[in-house]
N, C-alpha and C positions, 0 to 999 in steps of 0.2 A: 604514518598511516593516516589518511585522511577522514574527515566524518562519513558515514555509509548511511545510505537511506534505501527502503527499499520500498519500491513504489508500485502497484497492485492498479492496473488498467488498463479496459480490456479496448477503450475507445484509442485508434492511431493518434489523431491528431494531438488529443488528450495528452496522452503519455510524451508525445512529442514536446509542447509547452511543458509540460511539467520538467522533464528531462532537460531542456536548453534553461528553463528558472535555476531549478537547483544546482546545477554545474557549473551555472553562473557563479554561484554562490558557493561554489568552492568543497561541495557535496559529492562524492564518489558514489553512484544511485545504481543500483540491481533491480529490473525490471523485470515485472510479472505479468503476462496477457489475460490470467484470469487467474481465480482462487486457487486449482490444482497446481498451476506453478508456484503462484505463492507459499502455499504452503510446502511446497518441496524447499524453497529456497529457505527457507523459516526451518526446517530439520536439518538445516546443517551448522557449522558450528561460527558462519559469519557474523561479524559483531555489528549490528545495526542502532545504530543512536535512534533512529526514528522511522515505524512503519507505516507507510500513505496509502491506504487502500479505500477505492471507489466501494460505493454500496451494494451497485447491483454488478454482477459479472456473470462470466459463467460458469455451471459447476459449482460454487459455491459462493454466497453472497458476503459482501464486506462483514456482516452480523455473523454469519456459519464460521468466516475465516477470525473472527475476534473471538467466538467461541474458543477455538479448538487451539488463536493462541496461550490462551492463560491457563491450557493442559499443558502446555510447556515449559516445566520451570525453567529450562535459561530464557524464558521470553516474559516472563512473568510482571517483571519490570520495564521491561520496554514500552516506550510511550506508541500508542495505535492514533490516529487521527484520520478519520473516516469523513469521506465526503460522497456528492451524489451530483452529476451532472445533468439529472433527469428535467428536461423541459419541462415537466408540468409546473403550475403556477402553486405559488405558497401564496394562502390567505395572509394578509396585509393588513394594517393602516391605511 
């Protein structure tokens, strides 16, 4: 059985790279288009080493879906890494 990832994004092309990166990398990936799949895929009893979910989605946001993981005890430990592809600009240096 291979590492499992399960990846939370609602943008195509997004989910696209993300999918061809980690496959690359030898990662068996479950894909979510927004929070409501996610979390369906997250109540079932798949073993995921690591969940990659965007910030904003729809239905419920990266922050709503990391809520309601850590009401999960078999998810409780599982590592979350949340990211955000939003064009707006981050104050800088």
């Amino acid at each position: 059985m291979g590492r499992r990832i399960l990846v939370a994004e609602d943008e195509p092309h997004i989910r696209r790279i993300l999918l061809a990166l980690l496959e690359s990398a030898a990662f068996d990936v479950d894909v979510a288009t927004d929070g409501r799949q996610a979390l369906d895929r997250l109540a079932s009893s798949a073993e995921y080493e690591v969940i990659l979910t965007d910030l904003r989605m729809p239905h419920f946001t990266g922050l709503d879906l990391l809520e309601r993981i850590q009401e999960m005890p078999h998810r409780q430990t599982t590592p979350v890494i949340m990211r955000s592809s939003s064009r707006s600009r981050v104050p800088g240096p």
